[in-house]
C-alpha positions in Angstrom: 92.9 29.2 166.3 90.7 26.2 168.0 87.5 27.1 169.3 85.9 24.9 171.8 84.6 22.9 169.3 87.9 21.7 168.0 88.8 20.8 171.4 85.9 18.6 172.1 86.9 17.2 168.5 90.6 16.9 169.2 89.1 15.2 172.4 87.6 12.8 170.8 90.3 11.4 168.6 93.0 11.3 171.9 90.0 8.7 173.1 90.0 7.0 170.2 93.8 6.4 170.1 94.1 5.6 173.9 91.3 3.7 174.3 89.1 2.9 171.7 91.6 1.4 169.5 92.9 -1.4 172.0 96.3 0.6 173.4 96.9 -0.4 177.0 98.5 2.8 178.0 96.1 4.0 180.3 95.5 0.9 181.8 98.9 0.6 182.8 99.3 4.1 184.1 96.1 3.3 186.0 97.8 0.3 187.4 101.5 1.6 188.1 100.5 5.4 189.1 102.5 8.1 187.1 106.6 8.0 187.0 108.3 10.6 184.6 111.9 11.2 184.8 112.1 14.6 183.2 110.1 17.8 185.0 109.5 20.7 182.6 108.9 24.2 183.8 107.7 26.0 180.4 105.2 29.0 179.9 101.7 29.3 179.8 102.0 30.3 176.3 99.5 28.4 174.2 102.0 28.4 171.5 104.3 27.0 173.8 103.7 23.1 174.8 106.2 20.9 176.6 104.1 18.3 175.6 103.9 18.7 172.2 107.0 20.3 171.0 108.9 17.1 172.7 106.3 14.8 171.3 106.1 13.2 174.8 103.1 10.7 175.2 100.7 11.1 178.6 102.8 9.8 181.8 106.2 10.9 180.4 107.1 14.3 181.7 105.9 16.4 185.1 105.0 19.5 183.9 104.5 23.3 185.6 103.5 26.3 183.5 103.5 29.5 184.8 103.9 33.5 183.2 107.8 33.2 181.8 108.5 29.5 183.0 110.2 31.4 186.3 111.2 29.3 189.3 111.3 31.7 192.8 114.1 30.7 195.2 113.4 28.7 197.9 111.2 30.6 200.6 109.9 28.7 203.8 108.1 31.6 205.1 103.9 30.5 205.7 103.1 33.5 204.1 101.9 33.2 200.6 100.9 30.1 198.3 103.8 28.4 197.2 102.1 26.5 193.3 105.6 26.4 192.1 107.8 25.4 194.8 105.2 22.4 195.7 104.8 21.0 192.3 108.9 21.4 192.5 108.5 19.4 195.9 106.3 17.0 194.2 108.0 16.1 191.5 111.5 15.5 193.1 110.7 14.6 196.5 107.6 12.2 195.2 108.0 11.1 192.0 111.6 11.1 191.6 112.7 12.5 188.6 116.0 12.7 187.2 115.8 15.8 184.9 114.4 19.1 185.5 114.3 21.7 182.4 113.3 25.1 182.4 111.8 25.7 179.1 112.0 29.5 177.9 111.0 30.8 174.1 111.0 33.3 172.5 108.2 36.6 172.0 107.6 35.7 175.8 104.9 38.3 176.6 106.3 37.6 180.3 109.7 38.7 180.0 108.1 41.5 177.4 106.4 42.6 181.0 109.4 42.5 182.8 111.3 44.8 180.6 108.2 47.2 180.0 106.7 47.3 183.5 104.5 50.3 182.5 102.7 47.2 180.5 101.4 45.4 183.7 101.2 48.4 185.9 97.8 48.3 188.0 97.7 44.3 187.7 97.1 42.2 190.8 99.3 39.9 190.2 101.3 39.8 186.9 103.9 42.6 187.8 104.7 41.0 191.5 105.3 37.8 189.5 107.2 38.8 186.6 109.7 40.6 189.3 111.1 37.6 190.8 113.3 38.0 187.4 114.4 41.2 187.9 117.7 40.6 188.0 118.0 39.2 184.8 116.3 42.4 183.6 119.3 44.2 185.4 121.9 41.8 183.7 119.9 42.3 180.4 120.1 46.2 180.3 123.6 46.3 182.4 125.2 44.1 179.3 123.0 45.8 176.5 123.1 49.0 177.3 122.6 50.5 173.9 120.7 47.7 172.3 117.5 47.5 170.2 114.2 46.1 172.5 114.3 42.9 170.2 117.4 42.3 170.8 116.9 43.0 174.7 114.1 40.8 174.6 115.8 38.0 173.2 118.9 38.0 175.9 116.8 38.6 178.6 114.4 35.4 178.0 118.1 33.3 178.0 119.4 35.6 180.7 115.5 34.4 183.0 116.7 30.7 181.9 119.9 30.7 183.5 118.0 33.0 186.9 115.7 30.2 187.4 118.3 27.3 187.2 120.3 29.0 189.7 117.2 29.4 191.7 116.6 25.9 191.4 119.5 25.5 193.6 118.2 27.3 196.4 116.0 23.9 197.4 117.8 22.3 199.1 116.4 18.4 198.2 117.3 19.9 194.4 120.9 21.0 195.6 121.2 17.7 197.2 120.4 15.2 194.9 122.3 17.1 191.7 125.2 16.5 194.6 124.4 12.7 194.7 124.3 12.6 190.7 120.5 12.1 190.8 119.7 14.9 189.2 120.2 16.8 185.8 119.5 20.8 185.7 118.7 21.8 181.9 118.0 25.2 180.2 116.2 24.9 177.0 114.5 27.7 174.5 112.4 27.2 171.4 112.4 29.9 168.7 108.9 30.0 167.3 109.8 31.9 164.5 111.9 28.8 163.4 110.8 25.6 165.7 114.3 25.7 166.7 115.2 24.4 170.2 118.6 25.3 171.8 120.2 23.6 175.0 122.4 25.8 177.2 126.1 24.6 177.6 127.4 26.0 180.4 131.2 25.2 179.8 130.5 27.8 176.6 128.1 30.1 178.0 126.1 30.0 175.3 122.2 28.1 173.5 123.5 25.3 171.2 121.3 24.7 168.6 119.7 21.1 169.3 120.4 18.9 165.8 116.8 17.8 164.2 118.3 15.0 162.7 
């Protein structure tokens, strides 16, 4: 794994590629400001980058990361800080883009917390947040009721896909524009195991398998 050192040295050849060796991307993006059309909500896991995985180049995807890629619903109450929900704002409302995908993998230590609480018990914050997907824990265990923790594991990092697209619906500028055909909603889910990366169709119910070639 890359210790601080490999960053600086990983640093050091994204400068030569953007700017030492005569590309004009940054200049551009300098000039014109930033204007992705696709938003991805993915994990914090290191293992897991939107970025890289997609092979996107800097200016062309908004990204949030967060513990499980979870989007809360739509709250309006001042109480609390709302990172989420702004950077939703932000890149919608702002920037205009025309896809939002919620990114979910697999071996997600998140959802691993939500279906072992007794793991983040005494935390300050980890537990509260995992719980905004406790229903897809319910739906998880309700449909799986006899079922091995792997294989509880595995639905229930789908199942928090499908929780957070429907959340996504409770913003009302999302609901709006997906209305007006601005908008695409997305469910995605990389197998690490494999570098797989599946696509939820919703007229199957089901991950398709995403072709890599």
């Amino acid at each position: 794994m890359a210790e601080l050192s490999a960053l600086i040295k990983g640093y050091r050849e994204f400068y030569k590629k953007y700017f030492a060796s005569g590309s004009t991307l940054y200049e551009e993006l300098k000039k014109t400001g930033q204007s992705p059309k696709t938003l991805i909500i993915a994990c914090s896991d290191s293992r897991v980058d939107p970025s890289i995985i997609t092979s996107a180049d800097p200016g062309d995807i908004f990204v949030i990361r967060n513990v499980a890629n979870i989007v809360p619903p739509c709250e309006k109450s001042d109480s609390g800080l709302h990172g989420v929900s702004a950077a939703l704002e932000f890149g919608v409302c702002v920037l205009g883009v025309r896809h939002i995908v919620v990114l979910g993998h697999s071996n997600c230590a998140g959802i691993h917390s939500l279906l072992n609480s007794d793991n983040v018990d005494g935390t300050d914050f980890i537990a509260k947040w995992v719980n905004v997907a406790s229903a897809a824990k319910e739906k998880t265990i309700r449909e799986n009721p006899q079922a091995k923790e792997s294989v509880l594991q595995h639905s229930c990092e789908k199942e928090s896909i499908l929780l957070s697209l429907n959340n996504l619906l409770t913003f009302p500028w999302i609901k709006s524009r997906i209305e007006e055909k601005k908008l695409k909603l997305h469910g995605w889910y990389f197998a690490i195991a494999d570098g797989s990366l599946h696509e939820y169709n919703p007229k199957k119910e089901l991950f398709d398998k995403i072709p890599v070639e």
